[in-house]
Backbone as CSV, one residue per row, in Angstrom:
resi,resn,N_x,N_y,N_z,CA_x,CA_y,CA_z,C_x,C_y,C_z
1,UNK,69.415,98.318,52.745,70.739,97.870,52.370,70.828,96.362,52.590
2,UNK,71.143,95.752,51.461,71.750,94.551,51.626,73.191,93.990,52.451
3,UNK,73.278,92.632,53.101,74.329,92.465,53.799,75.353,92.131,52.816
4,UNK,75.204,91.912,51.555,76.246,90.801,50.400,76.879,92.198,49.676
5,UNK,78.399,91.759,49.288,79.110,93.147,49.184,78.853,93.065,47.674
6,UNK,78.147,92.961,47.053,77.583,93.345,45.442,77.086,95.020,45.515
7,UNK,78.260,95.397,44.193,77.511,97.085,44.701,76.153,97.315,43.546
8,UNK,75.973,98.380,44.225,74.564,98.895,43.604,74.520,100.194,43.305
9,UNK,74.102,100.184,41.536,74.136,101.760,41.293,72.473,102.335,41.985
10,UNK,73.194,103.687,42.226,72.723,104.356,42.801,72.922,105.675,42.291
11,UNK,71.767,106.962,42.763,71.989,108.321,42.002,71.278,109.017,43.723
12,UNK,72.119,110.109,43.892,71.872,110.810,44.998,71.339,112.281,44.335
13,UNK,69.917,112.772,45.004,69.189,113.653,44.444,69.586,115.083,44.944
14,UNK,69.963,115.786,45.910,70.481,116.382,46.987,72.074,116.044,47.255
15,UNK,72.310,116.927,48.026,73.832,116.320,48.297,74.116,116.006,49.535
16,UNK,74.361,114.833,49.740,74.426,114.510,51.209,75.712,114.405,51.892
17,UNK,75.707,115.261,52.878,76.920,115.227,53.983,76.868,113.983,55.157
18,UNK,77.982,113.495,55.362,77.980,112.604,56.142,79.457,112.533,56.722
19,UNK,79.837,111.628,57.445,80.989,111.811,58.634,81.514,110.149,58.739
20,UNK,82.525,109.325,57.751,82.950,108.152,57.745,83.044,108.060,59.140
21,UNK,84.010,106.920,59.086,84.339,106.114,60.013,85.505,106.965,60.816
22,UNK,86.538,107.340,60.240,87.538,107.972,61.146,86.925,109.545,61.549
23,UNK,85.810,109.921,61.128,85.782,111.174,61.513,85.789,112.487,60.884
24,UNK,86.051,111.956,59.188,85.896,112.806,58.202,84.382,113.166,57.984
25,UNK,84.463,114.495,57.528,83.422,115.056,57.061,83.677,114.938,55.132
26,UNK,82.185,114.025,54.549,82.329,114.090,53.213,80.879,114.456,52.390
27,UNK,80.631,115.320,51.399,79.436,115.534,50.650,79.552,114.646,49.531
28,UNK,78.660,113.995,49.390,78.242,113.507,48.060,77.116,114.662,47.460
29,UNK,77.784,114.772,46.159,77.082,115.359,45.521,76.076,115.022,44.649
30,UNK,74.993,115.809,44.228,73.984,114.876,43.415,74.443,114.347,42.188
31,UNK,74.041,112.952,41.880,74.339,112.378,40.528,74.616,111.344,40.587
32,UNK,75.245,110.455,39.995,75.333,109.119,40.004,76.439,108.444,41.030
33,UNK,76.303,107.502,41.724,77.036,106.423,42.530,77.137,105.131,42.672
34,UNK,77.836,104.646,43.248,77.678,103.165,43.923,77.606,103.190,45.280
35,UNK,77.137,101.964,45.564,76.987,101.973,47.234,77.328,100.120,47.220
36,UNK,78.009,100.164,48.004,78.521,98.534,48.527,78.473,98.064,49.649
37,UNK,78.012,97.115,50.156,78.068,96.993,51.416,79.470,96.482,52.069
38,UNK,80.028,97.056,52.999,81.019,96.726,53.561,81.086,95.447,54.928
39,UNK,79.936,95.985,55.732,80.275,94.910,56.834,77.992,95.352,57.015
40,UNK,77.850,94.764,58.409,76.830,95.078,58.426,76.600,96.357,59.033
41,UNK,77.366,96.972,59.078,76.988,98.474,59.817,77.706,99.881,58.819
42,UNK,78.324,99.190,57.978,79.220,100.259,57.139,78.792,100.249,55.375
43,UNK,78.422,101.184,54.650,78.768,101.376,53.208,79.475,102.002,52.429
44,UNK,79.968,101.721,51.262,81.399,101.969,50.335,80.340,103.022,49.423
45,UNK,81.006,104.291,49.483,80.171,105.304,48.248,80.990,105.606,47.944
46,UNK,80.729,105.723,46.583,81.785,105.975,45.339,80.971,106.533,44.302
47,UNK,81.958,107.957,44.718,81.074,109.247,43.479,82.142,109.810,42.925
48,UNK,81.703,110.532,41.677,82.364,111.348,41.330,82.311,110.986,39.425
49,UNK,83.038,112.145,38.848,82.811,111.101,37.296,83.997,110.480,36.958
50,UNK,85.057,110.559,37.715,85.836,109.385,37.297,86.248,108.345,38.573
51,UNK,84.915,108.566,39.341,85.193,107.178,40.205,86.303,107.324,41.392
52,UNK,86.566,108.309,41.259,88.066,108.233,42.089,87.198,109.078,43.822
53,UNK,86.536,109.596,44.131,85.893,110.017,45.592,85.118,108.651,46.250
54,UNK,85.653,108.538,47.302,84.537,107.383,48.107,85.074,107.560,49.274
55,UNK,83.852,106.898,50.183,84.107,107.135,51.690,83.267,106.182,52.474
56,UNK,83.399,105.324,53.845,82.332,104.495,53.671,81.232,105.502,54.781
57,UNK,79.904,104.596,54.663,79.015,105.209,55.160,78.226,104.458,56.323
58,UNK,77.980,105.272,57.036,77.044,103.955,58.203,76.026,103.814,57.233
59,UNK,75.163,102.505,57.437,74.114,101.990,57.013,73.058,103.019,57.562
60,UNK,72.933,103.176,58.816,71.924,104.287,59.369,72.018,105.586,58.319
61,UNK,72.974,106.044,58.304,73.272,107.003,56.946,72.144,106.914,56.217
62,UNK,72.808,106.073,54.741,72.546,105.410,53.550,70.887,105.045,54.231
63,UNK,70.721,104.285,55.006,68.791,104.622,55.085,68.255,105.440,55.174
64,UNK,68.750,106.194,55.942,67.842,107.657,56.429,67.843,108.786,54.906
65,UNK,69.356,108.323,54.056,68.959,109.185,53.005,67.988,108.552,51.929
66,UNK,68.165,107.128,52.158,66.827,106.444,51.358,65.610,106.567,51.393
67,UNK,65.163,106.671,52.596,64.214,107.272,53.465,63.564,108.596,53.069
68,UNK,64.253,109.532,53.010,64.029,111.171,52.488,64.312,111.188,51.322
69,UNK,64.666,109.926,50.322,64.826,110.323,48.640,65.799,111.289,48.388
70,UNK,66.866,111.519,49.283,68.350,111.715,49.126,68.867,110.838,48.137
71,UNK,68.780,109.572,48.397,69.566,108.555,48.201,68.265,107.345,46.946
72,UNK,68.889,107.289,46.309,67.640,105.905,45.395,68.829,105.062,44.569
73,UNK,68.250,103.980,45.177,68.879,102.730,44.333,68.555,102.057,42.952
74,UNK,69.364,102.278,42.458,68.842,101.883,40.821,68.203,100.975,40.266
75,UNK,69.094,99.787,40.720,69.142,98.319,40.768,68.809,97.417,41.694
């Protein structure tokens, strides 16, 4: 993950569960996204087909699903 808040398409292969910032539990489902960087410890995912689901994500997240090919960046 980059530190500069330029987002990046992205397509999630699997569906990944994860737990924002306040404590929510959210799945991304497989298929297309964005990912933005928010600060250096947080990312902006934004799924869905009309854009309207997002939640941010720890960076540890978003690597570890990069990592296991959960997660692939397009761009």
């Amino acid at each position: 993950m980059t530190s500069t808040h330029t987002p990046h398409a992205a397509r999630t292969t699997t569906p990944i569960v994860f737990t924002d910032g306040d404590g929510h539990v959210h799945t991304v489902p497989p298929g297309p996204c964005l990912i933005e960087p928010i600060d250096d410890d947080r990312v902006l995912v934004v799924w869905d087909e009309t854009g309207e689901r997002s939640a941010s994500m720890s960076v540890i997240e978003a690597e570890r699903a990069q990592q296991d090919g959960s997660l692939v960046l397009l761009d």
